[in-house]
TORKOL-4160 file (C-alpha; in steps of 0.2 Angstrom, whole numbers, padded with zeros to 4 digits, m for minus):
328
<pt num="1" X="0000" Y="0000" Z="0000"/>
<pt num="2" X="0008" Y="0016" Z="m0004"/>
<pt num="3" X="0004" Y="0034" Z="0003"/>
<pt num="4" X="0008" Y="0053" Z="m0002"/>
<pt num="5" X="0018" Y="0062" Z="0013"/>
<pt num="6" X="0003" Y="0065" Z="0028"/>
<pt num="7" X="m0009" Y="0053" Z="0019"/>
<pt num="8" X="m0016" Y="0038" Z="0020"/>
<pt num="9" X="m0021" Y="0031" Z="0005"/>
<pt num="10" X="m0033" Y="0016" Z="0006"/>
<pt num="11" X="m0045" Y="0008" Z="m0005"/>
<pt num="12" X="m0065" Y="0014" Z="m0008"/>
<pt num="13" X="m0068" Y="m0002" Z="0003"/>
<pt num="14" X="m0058" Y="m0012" Z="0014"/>
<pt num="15" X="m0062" Y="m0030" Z="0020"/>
<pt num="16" X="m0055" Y="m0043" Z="0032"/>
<pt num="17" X="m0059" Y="m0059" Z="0041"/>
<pt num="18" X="m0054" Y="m0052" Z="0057"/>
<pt num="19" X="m0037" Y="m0062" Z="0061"/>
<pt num="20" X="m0036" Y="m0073" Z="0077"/>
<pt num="21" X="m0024" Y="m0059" Z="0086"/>
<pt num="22" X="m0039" Y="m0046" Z="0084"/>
<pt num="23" X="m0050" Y="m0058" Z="0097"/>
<pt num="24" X="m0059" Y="m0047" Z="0107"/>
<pt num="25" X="m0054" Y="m0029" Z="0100"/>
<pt num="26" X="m0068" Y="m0014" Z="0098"/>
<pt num="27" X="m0070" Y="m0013" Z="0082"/>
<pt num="28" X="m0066" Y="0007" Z="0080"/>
<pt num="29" X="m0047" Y="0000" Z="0086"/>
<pt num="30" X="m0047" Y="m0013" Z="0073"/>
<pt num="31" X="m0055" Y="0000" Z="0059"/>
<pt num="32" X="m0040" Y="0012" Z="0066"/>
<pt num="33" X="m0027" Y="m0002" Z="0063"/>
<pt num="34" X="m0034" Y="m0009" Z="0046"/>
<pt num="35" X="m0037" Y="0008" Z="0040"/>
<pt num="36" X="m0023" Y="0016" Z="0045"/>
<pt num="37" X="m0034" Y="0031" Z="0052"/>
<pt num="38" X="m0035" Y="0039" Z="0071"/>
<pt num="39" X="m0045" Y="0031" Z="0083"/>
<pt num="40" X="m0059" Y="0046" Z="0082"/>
<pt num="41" X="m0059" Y="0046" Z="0063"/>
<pt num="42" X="m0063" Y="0026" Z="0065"/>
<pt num="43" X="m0078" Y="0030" Z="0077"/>
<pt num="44" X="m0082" Y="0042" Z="0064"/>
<pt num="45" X="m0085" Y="0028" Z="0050"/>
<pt num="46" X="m0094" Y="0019" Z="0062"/>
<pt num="47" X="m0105" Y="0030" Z="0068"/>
<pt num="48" X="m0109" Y="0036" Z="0049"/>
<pt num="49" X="m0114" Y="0018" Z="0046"/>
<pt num="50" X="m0099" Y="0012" Z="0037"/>
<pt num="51" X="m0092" Y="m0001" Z="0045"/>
<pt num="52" X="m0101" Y="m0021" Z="0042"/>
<pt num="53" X="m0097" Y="m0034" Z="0052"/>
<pt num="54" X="m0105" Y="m0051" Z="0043"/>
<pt num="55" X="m0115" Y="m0040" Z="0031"/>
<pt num="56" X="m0123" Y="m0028" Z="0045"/>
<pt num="57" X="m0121" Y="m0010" Z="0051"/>
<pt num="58" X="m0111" Y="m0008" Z="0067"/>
<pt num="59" X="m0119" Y="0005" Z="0076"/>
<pt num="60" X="m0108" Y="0004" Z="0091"/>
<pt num="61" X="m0090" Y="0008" Z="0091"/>
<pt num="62" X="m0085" Y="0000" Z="0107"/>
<pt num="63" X="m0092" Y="m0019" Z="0102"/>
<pt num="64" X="m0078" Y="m0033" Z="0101"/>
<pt num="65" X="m0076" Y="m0044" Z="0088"/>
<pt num="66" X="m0072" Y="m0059" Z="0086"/>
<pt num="67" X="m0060" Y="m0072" Z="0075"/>
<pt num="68" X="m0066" Y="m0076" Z="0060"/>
<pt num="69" X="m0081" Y="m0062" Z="0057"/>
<pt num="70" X="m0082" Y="m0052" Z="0041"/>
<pt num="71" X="m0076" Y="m0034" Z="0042"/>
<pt num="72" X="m0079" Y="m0021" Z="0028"/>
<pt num="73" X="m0078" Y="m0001" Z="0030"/>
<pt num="74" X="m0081" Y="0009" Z="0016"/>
<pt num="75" X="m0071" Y="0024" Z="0012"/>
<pt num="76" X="m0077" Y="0039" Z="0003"/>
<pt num="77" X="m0057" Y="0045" Z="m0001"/>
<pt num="78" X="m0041" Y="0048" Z="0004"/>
<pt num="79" X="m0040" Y="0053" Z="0023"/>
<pt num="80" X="m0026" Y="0063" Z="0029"/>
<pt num="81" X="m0017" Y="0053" Z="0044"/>
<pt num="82" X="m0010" Y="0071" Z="0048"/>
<pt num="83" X="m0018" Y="0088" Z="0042"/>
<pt num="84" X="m0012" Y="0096" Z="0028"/>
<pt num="85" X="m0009" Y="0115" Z="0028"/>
<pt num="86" X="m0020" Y="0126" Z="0015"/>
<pt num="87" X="m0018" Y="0144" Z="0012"/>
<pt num="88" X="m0036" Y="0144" Z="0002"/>
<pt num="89" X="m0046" Y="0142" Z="0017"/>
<pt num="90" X="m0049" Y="0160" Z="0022"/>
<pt num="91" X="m0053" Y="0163" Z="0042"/>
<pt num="92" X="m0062" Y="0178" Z="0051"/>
<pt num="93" X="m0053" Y="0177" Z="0067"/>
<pt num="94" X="m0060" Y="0186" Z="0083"/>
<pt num="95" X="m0045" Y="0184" Z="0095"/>
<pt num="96" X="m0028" Y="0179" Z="0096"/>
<pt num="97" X="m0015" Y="0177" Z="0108"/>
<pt num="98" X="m0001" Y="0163" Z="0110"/>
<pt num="99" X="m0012" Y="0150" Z="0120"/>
<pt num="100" X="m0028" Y="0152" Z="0108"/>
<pt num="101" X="m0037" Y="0157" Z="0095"/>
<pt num="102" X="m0056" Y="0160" Z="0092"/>
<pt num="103" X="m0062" Y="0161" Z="0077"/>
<pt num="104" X="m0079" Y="0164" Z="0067"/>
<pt num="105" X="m0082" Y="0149" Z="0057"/>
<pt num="106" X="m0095" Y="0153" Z="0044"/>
<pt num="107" X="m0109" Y="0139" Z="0036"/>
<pt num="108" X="m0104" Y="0127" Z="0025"/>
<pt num="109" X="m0086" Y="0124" Z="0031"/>
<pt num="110" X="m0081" Y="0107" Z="0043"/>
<pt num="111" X="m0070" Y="0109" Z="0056"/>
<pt num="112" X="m0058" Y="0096" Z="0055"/>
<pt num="113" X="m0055" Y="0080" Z="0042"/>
<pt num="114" X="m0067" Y="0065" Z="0043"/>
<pt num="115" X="m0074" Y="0051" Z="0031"/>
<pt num="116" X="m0080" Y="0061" Z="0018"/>
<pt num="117" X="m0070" Y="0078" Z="0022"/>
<pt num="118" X="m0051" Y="0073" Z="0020"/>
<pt num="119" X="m0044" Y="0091" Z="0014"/>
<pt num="120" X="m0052" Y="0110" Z="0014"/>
<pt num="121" X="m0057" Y="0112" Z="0034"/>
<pt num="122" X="m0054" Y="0125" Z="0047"/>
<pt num="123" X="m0040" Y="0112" Z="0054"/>
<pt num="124" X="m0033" Y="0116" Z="0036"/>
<pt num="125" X="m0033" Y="0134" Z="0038"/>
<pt num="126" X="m0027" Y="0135" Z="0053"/>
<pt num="127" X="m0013" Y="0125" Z="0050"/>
<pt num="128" X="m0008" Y="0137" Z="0036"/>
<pt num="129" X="m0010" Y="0154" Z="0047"/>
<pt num="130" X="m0002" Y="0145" Z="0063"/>
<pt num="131" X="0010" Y="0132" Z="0057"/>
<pt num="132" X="0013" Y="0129" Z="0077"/>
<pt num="133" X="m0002" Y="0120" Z="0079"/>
<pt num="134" X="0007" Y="0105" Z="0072"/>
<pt num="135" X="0015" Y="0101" Z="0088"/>
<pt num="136" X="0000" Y="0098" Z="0094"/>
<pt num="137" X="m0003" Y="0085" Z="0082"/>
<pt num="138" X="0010" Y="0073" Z="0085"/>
<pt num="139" X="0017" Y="0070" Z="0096"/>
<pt num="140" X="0004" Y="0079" Z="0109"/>
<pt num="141" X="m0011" Y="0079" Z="0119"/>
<pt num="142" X="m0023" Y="0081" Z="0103"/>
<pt num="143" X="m0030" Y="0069" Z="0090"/>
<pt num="144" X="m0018" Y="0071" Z="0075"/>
<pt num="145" X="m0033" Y="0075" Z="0063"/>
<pt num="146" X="m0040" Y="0089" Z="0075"/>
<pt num="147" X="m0023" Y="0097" Z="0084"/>
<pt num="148" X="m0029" Y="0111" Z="0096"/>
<pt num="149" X="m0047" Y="0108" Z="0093"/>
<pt num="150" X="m0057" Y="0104" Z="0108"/>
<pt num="151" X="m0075" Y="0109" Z="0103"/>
<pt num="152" X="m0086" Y="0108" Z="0087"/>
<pt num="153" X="m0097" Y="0116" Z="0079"/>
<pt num="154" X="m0108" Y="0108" Z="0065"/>
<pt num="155" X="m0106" Y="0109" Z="0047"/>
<pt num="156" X="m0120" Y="0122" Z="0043"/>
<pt num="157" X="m0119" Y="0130" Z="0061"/>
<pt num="158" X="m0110" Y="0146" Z="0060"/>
<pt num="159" X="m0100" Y="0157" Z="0073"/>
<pt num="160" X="m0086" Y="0157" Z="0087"/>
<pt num="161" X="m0076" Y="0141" Z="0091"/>
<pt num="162" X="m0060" Y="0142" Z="0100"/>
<pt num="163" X="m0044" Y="0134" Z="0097"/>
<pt num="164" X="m0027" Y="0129" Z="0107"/>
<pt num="165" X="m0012" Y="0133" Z="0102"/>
<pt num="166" X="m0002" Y="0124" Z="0117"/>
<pt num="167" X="m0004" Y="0109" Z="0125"/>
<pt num="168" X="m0006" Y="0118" Z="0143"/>
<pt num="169" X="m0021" Y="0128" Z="0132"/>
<pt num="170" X="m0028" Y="0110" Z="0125"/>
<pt num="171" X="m0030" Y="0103" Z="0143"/>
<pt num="172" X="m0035" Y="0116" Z="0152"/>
<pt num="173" X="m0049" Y="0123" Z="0137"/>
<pt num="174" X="m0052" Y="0103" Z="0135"/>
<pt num="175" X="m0057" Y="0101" Z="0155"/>
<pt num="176" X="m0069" Y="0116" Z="0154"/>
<pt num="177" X="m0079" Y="0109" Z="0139"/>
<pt num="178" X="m0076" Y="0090" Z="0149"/>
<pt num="179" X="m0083" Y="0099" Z="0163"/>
<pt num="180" X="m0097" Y="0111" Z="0155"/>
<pt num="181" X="m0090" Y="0126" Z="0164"/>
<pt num="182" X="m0089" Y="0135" Z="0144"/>
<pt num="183" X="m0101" Y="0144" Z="0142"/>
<pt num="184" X="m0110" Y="0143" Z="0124"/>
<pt num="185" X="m0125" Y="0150" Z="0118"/>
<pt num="186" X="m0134" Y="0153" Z="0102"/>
<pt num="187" X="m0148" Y="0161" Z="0091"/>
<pt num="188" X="m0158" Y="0149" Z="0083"/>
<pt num="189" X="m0176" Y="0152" Z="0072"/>
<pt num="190" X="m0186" Y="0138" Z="0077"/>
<pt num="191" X="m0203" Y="0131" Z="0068"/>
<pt num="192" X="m0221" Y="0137" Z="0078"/>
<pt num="193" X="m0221" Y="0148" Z="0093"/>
<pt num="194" X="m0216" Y="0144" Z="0110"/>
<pt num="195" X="m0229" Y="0148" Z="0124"/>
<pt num="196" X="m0217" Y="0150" Z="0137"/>
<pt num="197" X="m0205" Y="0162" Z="0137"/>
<pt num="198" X="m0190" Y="0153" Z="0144"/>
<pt num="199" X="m0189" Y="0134" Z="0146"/>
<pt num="200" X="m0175" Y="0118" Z="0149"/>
<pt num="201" X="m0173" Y="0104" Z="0139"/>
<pt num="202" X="m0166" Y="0088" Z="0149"/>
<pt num="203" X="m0168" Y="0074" Z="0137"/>
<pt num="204" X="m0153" Y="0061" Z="0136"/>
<pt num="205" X="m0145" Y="0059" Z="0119"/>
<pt num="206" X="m0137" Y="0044" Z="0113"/>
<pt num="207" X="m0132" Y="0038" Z="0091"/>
<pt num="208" X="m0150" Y="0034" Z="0082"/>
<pt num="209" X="m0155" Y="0015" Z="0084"/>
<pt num="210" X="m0162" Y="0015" Z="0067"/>
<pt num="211" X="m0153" Y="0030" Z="0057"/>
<pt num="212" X="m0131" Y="0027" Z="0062"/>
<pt num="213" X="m0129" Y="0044" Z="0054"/>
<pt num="214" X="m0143" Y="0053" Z="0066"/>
<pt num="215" X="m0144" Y="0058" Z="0084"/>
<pt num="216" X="m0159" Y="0054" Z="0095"/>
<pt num="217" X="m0166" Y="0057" Z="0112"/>
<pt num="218" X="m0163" Y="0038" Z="0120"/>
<pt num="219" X="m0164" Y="0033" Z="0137"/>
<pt num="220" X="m0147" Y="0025" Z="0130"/>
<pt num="221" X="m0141" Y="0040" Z="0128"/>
<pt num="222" X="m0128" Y="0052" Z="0139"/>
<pt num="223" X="m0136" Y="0067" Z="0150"/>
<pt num="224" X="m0140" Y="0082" Z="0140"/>
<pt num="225" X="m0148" Y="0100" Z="0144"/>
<pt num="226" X="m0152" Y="0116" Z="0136"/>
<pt num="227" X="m0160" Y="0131" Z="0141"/>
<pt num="228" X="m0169" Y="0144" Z="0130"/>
<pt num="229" X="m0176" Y="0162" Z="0131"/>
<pt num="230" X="m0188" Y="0166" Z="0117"/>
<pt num="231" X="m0181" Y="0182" Z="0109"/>
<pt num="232" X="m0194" Y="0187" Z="0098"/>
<pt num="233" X="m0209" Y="0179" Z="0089"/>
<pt num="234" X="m0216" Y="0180" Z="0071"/>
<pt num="235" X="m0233" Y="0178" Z="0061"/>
<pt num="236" X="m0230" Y="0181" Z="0044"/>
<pt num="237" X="m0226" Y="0173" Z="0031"/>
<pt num="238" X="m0227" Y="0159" Z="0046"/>
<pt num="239" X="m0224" Y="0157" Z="0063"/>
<pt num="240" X="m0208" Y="0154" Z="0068"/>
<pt num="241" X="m0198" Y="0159" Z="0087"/>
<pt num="242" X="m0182" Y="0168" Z="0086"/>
<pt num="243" X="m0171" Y="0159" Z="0102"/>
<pt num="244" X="m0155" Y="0161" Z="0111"/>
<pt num="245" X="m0151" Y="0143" Z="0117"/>
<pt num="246" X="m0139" Y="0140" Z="0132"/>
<pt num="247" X="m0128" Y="0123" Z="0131"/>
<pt num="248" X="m0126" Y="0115" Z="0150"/>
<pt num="249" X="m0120" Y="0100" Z="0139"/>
<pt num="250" X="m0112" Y="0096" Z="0123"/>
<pt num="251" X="m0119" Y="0083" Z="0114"/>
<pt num="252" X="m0117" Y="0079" Z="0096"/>
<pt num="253" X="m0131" Y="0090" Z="0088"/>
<pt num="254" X="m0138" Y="0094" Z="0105"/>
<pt num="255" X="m0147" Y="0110" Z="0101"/>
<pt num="256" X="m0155" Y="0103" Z="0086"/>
<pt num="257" X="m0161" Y="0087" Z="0093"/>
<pt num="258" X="m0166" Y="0095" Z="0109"/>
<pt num="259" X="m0178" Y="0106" Z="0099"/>
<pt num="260" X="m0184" Y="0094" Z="0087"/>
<pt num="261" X="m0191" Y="0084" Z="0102"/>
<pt num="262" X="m0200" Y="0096" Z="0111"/>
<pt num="263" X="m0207" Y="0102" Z="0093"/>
<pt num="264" X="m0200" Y="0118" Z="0086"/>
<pt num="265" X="m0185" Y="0111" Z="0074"/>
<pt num="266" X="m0173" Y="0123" Z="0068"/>
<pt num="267" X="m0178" Y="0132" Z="0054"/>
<pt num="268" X="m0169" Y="0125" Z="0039"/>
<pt num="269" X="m0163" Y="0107" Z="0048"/>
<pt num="270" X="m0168" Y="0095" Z="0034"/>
<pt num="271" X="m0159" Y="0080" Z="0045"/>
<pt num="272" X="m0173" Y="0084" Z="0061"/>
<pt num="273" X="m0185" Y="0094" Z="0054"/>
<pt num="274" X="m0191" Y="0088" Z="0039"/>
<pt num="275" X="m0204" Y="0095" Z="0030"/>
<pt num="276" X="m0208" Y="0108" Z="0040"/>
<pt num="277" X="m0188" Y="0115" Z="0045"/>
<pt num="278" X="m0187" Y="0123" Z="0027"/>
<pt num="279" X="m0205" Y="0128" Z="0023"/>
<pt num="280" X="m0207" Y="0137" Z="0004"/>
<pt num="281" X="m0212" Y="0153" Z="0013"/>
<pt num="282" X="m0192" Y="0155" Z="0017"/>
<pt num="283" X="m0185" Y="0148" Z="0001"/>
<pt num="284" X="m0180" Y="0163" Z="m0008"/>
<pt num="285" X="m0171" Y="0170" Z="0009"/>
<pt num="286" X="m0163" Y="0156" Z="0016"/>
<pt num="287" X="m0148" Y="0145" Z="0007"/>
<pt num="288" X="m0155" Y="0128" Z="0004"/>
<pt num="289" X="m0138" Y="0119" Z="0011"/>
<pt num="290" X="m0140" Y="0133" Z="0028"/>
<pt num="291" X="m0150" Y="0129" Z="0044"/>
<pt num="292" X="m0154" Y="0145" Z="0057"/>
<pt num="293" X="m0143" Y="0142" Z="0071"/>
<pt num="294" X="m0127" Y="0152" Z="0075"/>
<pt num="295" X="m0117" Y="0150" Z="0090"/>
<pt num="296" X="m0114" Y="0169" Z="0095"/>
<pt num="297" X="m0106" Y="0170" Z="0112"/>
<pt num="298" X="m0093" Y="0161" Z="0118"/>
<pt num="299" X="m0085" Y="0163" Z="0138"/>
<pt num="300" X="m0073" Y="0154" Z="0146"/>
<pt num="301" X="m0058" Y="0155" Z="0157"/>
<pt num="302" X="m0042" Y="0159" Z="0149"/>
<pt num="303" X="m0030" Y="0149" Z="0150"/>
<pt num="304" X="m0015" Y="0158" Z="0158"/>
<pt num="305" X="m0030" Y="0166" Z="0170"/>
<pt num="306" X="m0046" Y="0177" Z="0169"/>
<pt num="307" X="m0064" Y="0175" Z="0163"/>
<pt num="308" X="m0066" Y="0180" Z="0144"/>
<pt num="309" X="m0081" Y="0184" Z="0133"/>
<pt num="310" X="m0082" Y="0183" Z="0113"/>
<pt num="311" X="m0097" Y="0190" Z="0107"/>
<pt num="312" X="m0100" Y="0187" Z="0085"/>
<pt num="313" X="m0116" Y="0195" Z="0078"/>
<pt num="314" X="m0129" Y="0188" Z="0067"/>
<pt num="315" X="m0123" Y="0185" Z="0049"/>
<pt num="316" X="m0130" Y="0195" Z="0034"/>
<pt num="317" X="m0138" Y="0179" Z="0029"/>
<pt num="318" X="m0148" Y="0176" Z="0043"/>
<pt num="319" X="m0154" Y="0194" Z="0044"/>
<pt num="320" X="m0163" Y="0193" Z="0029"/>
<pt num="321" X="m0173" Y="0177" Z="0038"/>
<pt num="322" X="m0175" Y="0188" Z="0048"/>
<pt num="323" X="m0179" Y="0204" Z="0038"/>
<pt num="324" X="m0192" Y="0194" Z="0028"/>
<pt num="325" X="m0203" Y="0190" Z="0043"/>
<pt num="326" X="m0216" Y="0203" Z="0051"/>
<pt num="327" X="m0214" Y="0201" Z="0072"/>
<pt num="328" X="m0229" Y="0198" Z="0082"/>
């Protein structure tokens, strides 16, 4: 098998009878080894519902397998073992100093390599702007596909996420997302109108036991709560709630699944809020590939000491959701 310098080049579809030595492994160690990919890119494949052991979907990364089973994983393209620096990815960066950066990820951009995504992220473009984030790749405390990244935010969500660029920065900021002691909050448009004017969401979330790719409230699931405060409501062309939502936890998808349960899906989410999330009414103001969330401040305690606050305003695009709707 051969590979490009900080690649790992690897077949569209890998399979294995899973050797004798393999006995008892999970089966995102044994993607990681026959793949040559991290350990989180491996949970990754399974959790997106590539990975078959004896012709079915894993849905759980941590199951052992045993000698003899079939294992396949399907790979979309060439995954980068270790980022790749690119000039082309163009950041709006709110704050910098030599432990971190905080920087204002707009829509449409993923944050960091993954099945599916294996060049032109925010890990990219970072790496080009701050070449010292490599030393957090390898060897260091971060993944090598995510070096100084300790938090996400979702393909289509836009606004402030902050970075490490130490290792003393990684474990400290890394702790206070671990320990919920970030604080996060965010403007969301959601479908119908609330009748309370503030509220909590304590719903556990866990990986969808009939869509891999999806999140789900599950009594399988890990503790997750988020408040809201409605903002401001709107009638016309439909009713809609304009939010600001409060992360206690950080769930995959949280906000967007928290919603979706209690029935007011984020305008624009087509993965929990179909139909309604995109209704025709907002069509000609709103991006088709865009959801109304936007993660506009960000507080936390500084590494080298002191409570900080980052605030990012609403984006032009989502004013003109906005703009297009007559308030109640």
């Amino acid at each position: 098998m051969s590979a490009t310098p900080g690649t790992s080049s690897i077949a569209r579809e890998i399979q294995i009878e899973v050797p004798v030595v393999l006995e008892g492994e999970r089966v995102d160690k044994t993607v990681s080894l026959i793949a040559e990919v991290s350990r989180r890119v491996a949970g990754e494949l399974v959790a997106n519902g590539k990975v078959c052991v004896d012709g079915r979907i894993v849905t759980a990364r941590s199951r052992s397998l045993a000698a003899g089973q079939l294992l396949t994983v399907q790979l979309d393209a060439t995954v980068s073992a270790v980022p790749i620096a690119d000039p082309s990815v163009l950041l709006s960066v709110v704050y910098e100093d030599e432990s971190l950066v905080v920087v204002d990820k707009p829509p449409g951009l993923v944050v960091h390599a993954g099945a599916g995504n294996p060049s032109g992220t925010l890990v990219s473009g970072l790496l080009a702007r701050y070449p010292d984030l490599a030393d957090l790749a390898s060897p260091g405390p971060a993944d090598p596909q995510r070096p100084g990244i300790v938090h996400r935010l979702d393909k289509q969500t836009s606004g402030l996420l902050v970075v490490a660029r130490t290792a003393v920065a990684f474990e400290s900021l890394a702790r206070q997302f671990r320990e919920h002691t970030a604080g996060r909050r965010y403007f969301a448009l959601v479908a119908g109108l609330l009748d309370s004017d503030s509220g909590v969401v304590e719903a556990p979330i866990g990986r969808s036991a009939r869509r891999p790719d999806r999140m789900a409230v599950s009594s399988r699931g890990r503790e997750a709560s988020t408040s809201y405060s409605v903002l401001k409501r709107y009638g016309a062309p439909l009713p809609v709630t304009l939010l600001e939502a409060t992360l206690a936890t950080g769930r995959t998808h949280q906000i967007r699944v928290h919603l979706a349960a209690i029935g007011h899906p984020v305008i624009g989410d087509d993965r929990y809020g179909a139909p309604a999330s995109r209704p025709r009414e907002l069509r000609r103001t709103m991006s088709a590939d865009r959801y109304f969330l936007h993660a506009h401040e960000l507080e936390l305690e500084h590494p080298q000491g002191g409570r900080r606050t980052w605030t990012s305003p609403l984006p032009s695009d989502l004013e003109d959701v906005l703009a297009a709707l007559t308030p109640l």
